[in-house]
LUMPA-423896 format. One record per residue: residue number from 1; residue in one letter; z, x, y of N, C-alpha, C in turn. Coordinates in steps of 0.02 Angstrom, whole numbers. Layout:
BEGIN
(NUM 'A' (Z X Y) (Z X Y) (Z X Y)) ...
This chain:
BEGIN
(1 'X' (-405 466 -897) (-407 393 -892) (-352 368 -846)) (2 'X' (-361 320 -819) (-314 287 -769) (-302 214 -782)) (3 'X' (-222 199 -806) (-209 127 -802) (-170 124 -718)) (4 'X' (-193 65 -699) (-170 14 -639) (-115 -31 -681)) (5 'X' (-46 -31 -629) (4 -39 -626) (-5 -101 -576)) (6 'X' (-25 -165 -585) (-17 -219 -531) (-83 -226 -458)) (7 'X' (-101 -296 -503) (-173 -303 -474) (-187 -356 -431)) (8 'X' (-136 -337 -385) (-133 -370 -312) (-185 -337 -256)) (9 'X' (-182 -336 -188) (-252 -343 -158) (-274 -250 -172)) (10 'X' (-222 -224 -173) (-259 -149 -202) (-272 -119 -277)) (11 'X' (-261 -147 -316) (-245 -141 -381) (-340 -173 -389)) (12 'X' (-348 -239 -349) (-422 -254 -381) (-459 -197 -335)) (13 'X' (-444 -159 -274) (-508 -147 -239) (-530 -78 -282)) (14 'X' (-451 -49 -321) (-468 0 -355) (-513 -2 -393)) (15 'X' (-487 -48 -450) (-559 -79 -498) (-623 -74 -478)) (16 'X' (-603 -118 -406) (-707 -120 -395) (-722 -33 -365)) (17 'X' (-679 7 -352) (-725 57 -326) (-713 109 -393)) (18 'X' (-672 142 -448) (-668 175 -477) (-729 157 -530)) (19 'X' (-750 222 -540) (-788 210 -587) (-779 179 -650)) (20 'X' (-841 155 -691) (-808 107 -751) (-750 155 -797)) (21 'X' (-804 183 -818) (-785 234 -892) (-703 278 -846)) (22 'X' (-684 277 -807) (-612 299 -774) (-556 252 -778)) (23 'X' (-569 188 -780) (-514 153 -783) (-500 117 -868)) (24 'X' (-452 132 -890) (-435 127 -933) (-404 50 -985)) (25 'X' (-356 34 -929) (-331 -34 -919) (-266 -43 -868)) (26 'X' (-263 -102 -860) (-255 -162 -799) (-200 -198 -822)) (27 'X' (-151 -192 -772) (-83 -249 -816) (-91 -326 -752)) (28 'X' (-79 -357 -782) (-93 -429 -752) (-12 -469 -770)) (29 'X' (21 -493 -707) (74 -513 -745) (71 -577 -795)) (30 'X' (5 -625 -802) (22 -678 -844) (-47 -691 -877)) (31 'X' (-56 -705 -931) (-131 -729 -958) (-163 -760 -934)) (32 'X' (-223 -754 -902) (-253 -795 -853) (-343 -792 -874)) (33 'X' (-370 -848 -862) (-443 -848 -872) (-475 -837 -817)) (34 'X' (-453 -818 -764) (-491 -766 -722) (-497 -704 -759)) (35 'X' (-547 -698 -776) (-558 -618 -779) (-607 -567 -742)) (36 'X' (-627 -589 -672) (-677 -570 -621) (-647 -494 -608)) (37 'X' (-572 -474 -617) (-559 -430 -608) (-532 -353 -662)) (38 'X' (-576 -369 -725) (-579 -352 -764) (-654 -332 -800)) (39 'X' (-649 -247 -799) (-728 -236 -819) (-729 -244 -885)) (40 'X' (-794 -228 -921) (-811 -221 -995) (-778 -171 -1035)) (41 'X' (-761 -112 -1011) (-756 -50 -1030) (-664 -60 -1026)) (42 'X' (-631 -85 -1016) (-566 -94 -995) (-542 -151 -1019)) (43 'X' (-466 -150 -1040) (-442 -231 -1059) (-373 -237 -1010)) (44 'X' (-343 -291 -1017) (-304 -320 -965) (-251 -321 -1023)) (45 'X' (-158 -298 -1011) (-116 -313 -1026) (-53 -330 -1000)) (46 'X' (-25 -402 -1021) (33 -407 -993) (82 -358 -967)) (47 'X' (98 -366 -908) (136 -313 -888) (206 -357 -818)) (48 'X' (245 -346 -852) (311 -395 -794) (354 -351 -781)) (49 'X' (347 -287 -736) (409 -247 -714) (480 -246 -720)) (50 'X' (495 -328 -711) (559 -330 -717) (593 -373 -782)) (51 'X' (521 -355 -818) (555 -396 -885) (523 -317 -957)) (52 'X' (576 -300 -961) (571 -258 -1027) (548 -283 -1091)) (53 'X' (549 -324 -1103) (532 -365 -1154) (419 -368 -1169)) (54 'X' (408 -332 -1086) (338 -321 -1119) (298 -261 -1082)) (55 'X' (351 -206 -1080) (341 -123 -1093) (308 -101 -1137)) (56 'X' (334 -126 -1203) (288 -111 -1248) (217 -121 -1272)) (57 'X' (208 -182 -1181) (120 -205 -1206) (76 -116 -1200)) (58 'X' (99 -96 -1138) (72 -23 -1108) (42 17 -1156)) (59 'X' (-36 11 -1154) (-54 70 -1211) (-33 131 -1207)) (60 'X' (5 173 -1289) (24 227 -1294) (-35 285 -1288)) (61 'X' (-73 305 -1259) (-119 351 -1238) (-105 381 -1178)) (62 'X' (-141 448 -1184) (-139 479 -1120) (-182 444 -1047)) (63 'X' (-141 430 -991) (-151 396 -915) (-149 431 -871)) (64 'X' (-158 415 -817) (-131 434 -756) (-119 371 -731)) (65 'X' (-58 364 -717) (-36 288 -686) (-50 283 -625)) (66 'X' (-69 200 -590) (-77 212 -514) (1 140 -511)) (67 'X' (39 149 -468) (90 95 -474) (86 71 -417)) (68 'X' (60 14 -415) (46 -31 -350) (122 -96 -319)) (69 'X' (145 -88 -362) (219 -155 -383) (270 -122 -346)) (70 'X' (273 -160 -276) (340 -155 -231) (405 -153 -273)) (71 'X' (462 -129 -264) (523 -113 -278) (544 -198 -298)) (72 'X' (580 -205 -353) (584 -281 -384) (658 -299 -355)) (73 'X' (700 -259 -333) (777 -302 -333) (773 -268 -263)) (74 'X' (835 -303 -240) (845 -300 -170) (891 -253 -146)) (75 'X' (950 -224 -206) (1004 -199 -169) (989 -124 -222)) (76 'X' (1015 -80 -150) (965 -6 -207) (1007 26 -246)) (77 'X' (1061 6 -263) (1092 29 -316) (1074 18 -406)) (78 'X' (1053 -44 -374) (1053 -105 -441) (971 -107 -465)) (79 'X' (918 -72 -407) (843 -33 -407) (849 18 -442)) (80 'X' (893 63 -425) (892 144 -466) (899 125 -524)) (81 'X' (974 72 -547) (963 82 -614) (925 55 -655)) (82 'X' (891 -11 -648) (828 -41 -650) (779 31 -676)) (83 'X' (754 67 -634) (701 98 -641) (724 167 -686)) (84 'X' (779 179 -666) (801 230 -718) (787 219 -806)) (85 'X' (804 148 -803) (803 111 -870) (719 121 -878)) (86 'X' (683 112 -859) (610 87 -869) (577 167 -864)) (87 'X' (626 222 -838) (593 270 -819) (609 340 -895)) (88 'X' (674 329 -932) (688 333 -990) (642 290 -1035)) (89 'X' (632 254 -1035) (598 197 -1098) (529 230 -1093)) (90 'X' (498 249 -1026) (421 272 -1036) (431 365 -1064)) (91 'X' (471 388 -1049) (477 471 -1074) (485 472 -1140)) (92 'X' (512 404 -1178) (536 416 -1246) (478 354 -1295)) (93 'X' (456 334 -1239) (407 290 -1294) (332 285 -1280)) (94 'X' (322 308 -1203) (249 342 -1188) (246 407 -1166)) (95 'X' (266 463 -1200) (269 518 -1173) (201 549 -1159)) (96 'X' (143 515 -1188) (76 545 -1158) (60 531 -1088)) (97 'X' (110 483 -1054) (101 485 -969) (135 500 -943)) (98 'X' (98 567 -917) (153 601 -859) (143 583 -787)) (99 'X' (52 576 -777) (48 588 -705) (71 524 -670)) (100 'X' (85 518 -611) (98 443 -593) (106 458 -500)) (101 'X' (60 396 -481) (26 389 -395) (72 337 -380)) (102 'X' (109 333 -320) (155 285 -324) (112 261 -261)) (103 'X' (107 190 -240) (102 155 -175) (172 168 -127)) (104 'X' (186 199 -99) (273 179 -61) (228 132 5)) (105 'X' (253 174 74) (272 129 134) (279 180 195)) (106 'X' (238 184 245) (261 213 297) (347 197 339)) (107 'X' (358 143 298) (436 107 317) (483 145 280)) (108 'X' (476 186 258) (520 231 258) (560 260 318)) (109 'X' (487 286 362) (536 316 421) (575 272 450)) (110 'X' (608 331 487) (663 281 549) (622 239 581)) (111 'X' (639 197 622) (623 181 658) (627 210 749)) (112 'X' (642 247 744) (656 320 816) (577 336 837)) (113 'X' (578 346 897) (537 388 938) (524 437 899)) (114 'X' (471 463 889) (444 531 865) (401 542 830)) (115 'X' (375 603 792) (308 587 744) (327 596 717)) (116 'X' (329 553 641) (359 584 559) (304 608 526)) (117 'X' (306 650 487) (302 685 464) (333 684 389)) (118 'X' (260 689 298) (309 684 230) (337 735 233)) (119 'X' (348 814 270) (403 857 251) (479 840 292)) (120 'X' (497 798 332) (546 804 377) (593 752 316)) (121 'X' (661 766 341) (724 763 320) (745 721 360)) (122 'X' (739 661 326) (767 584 360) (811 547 311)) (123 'X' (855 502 360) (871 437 328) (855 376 319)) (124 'X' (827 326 288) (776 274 328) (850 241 377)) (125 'X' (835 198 387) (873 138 445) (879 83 438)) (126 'X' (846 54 366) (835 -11 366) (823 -14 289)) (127 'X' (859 -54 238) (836 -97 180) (785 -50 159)) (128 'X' (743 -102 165) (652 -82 138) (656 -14 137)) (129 'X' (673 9 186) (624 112 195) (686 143 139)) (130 'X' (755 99 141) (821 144 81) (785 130 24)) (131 'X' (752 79 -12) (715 45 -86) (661 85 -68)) (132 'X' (626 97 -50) (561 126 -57) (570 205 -73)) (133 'X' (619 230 -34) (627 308 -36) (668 313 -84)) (134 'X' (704 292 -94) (742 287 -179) (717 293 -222)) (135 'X' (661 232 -233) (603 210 -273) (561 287 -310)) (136 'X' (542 330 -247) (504 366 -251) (552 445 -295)) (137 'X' (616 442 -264) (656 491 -293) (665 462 -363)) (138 'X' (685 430 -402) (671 387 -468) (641 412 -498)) (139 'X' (559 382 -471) (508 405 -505) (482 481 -522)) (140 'X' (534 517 -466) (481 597 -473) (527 616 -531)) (141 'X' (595 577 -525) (621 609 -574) (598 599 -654)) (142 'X' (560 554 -695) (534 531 -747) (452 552 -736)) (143 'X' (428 558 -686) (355 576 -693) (354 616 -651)) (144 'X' (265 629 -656) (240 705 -600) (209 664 -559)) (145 'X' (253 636 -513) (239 582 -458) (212 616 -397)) (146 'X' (160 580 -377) (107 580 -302) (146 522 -270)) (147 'X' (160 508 -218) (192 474 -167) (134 462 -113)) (148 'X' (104 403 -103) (61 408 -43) (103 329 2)) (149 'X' (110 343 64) (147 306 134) (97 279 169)) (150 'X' (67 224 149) (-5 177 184) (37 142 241)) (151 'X' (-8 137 301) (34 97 340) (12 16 324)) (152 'X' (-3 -26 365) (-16 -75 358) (-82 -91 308)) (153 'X' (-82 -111 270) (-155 -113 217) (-194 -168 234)) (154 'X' (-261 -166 263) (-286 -231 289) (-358 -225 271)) (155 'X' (-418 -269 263) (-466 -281 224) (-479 -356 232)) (156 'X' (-535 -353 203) (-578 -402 201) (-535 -475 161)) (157 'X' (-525 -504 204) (-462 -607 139) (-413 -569 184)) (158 'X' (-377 -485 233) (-327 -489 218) (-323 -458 294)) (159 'X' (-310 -463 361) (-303 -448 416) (-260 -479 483)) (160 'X' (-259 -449 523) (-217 -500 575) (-270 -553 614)) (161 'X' (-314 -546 616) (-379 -598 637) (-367 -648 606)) (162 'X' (-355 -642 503) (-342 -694 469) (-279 -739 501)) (163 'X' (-229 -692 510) (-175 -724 515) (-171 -784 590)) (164 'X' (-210 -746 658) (-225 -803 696) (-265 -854 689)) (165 'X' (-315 -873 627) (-366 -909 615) (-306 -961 574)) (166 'X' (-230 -911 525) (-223 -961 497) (-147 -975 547)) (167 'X' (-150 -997 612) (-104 -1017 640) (-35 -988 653)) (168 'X' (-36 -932 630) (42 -888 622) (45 -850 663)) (169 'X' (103 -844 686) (118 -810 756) (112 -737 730)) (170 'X' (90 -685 781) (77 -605 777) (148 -558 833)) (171 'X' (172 -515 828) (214 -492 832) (157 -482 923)) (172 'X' (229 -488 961) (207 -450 1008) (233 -374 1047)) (173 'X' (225 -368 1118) (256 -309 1132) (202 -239 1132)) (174 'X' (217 -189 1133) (172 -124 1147) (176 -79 1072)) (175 'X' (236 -96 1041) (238 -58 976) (172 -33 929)) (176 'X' (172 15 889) (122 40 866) (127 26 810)) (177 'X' (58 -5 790) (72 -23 715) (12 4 662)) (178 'X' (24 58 635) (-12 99 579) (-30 63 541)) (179 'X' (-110 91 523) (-165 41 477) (-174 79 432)) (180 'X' (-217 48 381) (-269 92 327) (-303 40 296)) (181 'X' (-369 42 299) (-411 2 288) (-412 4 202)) (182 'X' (-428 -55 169) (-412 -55 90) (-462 -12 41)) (183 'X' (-512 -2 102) (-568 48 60) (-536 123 61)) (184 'X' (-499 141 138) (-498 219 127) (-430 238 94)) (185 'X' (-374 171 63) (-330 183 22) (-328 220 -55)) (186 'X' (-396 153 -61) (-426 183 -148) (-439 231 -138)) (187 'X' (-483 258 -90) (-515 323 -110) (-457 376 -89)) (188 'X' (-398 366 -61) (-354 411 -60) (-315 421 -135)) (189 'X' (-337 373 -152) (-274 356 -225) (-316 406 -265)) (190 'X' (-403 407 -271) (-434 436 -322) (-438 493 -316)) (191 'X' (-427 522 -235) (-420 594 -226) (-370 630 -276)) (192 'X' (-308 595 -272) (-248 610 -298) (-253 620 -374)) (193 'X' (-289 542 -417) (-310 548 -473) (-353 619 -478)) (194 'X' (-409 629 -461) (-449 685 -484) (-444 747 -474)) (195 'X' (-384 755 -430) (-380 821 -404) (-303 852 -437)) (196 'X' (-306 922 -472) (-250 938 -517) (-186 952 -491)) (197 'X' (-198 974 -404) (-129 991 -359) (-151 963 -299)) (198 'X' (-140 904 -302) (-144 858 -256) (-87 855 -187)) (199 'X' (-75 848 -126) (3 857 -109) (44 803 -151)) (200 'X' (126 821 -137) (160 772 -174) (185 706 -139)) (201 'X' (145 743 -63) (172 657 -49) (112 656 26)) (202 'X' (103 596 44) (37 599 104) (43 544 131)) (203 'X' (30 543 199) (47 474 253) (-30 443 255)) (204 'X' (-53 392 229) (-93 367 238) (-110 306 305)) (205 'X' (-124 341 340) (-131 306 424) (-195 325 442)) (206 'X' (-223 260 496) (-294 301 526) (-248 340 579)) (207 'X' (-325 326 635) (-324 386 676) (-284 337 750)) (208 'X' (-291 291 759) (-275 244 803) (-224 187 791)) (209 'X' (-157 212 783) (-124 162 784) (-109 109 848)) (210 'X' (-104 54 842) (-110 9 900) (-80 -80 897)) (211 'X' (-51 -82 941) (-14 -141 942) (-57 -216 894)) (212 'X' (-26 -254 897) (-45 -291 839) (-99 -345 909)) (213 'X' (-59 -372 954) (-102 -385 1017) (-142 -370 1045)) (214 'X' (-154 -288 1044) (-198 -239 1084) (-270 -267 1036)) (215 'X' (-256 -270 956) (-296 -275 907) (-312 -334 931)) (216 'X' (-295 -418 922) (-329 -470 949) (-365 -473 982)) (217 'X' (-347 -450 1050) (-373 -460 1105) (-447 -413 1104)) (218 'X' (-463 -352 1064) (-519 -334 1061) (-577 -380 1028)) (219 'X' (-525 -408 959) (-566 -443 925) (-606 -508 967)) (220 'X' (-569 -534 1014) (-588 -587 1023) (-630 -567 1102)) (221 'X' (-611 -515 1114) (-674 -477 1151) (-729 -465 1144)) (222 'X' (-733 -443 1092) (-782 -414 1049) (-829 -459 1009)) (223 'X' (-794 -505 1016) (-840 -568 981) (-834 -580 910)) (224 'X' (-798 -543 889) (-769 -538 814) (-749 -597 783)) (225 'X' (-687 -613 835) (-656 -649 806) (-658 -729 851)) (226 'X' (-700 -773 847) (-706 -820 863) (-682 -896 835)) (227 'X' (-627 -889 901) (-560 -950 881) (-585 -1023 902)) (228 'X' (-563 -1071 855) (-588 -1146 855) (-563 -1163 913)) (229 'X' (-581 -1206 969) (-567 -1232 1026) (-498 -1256 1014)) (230 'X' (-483 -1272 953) (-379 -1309 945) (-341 -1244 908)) (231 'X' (-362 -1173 923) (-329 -1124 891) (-310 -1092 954)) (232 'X' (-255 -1067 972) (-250 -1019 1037) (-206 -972 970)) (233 'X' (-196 -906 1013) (-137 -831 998) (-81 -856 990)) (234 'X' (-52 -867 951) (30 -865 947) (63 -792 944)) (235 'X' (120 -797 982) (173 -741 955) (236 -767 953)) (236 'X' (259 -689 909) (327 -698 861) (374 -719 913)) (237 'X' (421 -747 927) (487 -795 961) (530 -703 956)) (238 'X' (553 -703 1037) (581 -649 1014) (647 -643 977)) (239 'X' (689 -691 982) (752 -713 947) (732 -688 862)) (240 'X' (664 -731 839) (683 -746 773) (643 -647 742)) (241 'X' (596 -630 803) (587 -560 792) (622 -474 801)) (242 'X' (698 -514 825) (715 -461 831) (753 -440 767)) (243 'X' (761 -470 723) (781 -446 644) (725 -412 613)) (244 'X' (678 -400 642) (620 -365 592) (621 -296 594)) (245 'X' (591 -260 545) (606 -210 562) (539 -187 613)) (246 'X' (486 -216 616) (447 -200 652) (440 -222 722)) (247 'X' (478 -261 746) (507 -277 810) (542 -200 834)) (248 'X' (584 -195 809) (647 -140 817) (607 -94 825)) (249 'X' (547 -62 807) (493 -8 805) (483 16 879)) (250 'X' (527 82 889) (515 110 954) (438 124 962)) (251 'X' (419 98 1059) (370 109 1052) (320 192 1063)) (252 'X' (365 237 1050) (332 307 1049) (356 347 974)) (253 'X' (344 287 930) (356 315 850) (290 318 820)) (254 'X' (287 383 787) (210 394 743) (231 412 677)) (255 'X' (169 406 657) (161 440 573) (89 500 570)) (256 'X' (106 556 560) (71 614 549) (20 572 498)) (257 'X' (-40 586 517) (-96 615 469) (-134 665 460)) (258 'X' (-89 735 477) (-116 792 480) (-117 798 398)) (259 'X' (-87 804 362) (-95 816 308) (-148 783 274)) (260 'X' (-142 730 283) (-230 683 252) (-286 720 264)) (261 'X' (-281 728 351) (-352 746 370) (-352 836 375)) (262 'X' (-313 868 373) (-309 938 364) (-307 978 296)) (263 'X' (-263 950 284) (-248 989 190) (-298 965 162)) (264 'X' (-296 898 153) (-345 873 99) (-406 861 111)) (265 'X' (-425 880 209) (-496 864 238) (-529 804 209)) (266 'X' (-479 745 207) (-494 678 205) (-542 662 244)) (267 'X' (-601 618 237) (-649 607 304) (-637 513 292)) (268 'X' (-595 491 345) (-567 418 355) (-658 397 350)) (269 'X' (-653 339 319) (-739 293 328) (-713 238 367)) (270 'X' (-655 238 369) (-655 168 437) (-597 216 494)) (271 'X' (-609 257 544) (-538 305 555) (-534 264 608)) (272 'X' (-547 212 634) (-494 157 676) (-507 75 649)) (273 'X' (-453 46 696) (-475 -40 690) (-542 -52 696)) (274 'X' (-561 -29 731) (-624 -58 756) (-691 -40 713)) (275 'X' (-709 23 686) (-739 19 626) (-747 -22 592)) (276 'X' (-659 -36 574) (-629 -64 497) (-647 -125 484)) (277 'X' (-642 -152 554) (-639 -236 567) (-722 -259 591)) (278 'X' (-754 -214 610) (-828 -220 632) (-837 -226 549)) (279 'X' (-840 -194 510) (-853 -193 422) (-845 -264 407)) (280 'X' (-776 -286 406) (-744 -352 393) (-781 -393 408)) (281 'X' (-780 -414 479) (-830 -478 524) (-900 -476 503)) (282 'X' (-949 -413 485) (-1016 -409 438) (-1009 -452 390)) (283 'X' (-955 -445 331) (-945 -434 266) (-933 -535 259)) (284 'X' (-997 -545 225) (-973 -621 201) (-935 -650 160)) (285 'X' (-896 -578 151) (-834 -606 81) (-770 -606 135)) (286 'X' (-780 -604 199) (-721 -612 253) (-669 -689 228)) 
């Protein structure tokens, strides 16, 4: 059985693709009468990461956790012990869950020229990639943690097309920016679920990483993406983009997906933008 850990835009797509009788239950952080994202066979329980006070909603049964919930505090000292706390409390008061799929971050890596690779021996460079890789050392230590490194997660309500339709400037420049479409995430997550020696950690990227511009400009090539006569392209101000970390992103930096598509002979269903986003622009739930 599998409880979902936070049912933000991957937490529901899991739902809709895992089978019923597999998912177990669903933490939702607040009582809500939406329940569109909640099957029959499954119930929904409060669940607030950073409030202990409702740990104990978590049914005591045997799981396989999927943990979708970004790192909650900002400074990673004051994260470790955070999770250390929460990571003791589940060994001594849910000890029927061991297995556990973490969401991390291709932002882990440096930001340097080169191809990374989950076996190489890095430091991140930045905030985010120190909390995330922390995050993940934490967790292996309290569970039998899967680590999967999605690059950018984009889908149908959730893309950079959206973001020029809704007026917000898009990063510019040649930099490469790693995708994974929200369908071939789940089904990476369920690989992990169903399979008993899964790797312990996997870069979830397509096959074509590509500037965030390079991406527009097809779309609106392509006929995809068709902008209102008072909408033009914005981009990011380079002043206020050079604090990002994805500005800073040398542009001959990769992320291996040999391991996806080799070890685990992953077969990508969207293995570029253009697939992914041809799907999207079909799809009337865009």
């Amino acid at each position: 059985m599998v409880g979902i850990l936070g049912m933000g835009y991957l937490g529901k797509q899991l739902l809709k693709q895992l089978p019923d009788e597999q998912v177990s239950w669903v933490t939702l952080q607040q009582q809500t009468l939406d329940t569109t994202c909640v099957k029959k066979n499954n119930h929904s329980v409060i669940f607030q990461w950073e409030s202990p006070a409702t740990w104990s909603n978590l049914p005591d049964a045997p799981a396989s956790l999927v943990l979708t919930i970004p790192p909650v505090l900002k400074e990673v000292q004051a994260e470790i012990k955070r999770l250390s706390h929460w990571g003791q409390w589940m060994n001594r008061e849910r000890p029927q869950i061991k297995k556990l799929i973490y969401i991390s971050s291709t932002g882990v890596y440096p930001s340097e020229n080169g191809t990374w690779k989950e076996t190489d021996i890095f430091q991140p460079d930045h905030a985010a990639g120190k909390l995330r890789l922390e995050t993940e050392k934490v967790l292996n230590h309290y569970f039998q943690t899967y680590v999967i490194r999605p690059g950018g997660i984009y889908g149908p309500g959730r893309h950079i097309g959206q973001r020029v339709l809704n007026q917000k400037p898009i990063p510019a420049g040649e930099r490469p920016v790693h995708r994974i479409h929200v369908v071939d995430l789940a089904n990476i997550v369920q690989y992990l679920i169903e399979n008993d020696n899964p790797p312990p950690c996997v870069n979830a990227v397509d096959q074509n990483p590509a500037p965030s511009s390079k991406v527009v400009a097809w779309l609106i090539q392509s006929n995809l993406l068709k902008l209102p006569s008072d909408i033009s392209v914005a981009y990011q101000d380079k002043a206020v983009a050079s604090n990002s970390v994805r500005y800073q992103t040398k542009e001959h930096r990769f992320i291996s997906n040999q391991r996806l598509l080799q070890e685990m002979k992953y077969h990508l269903q969207f293995p570029t933008y253009r697939e992914g986003f041809a799907a999207i622009f079909d799809n009337v739930d865009t």
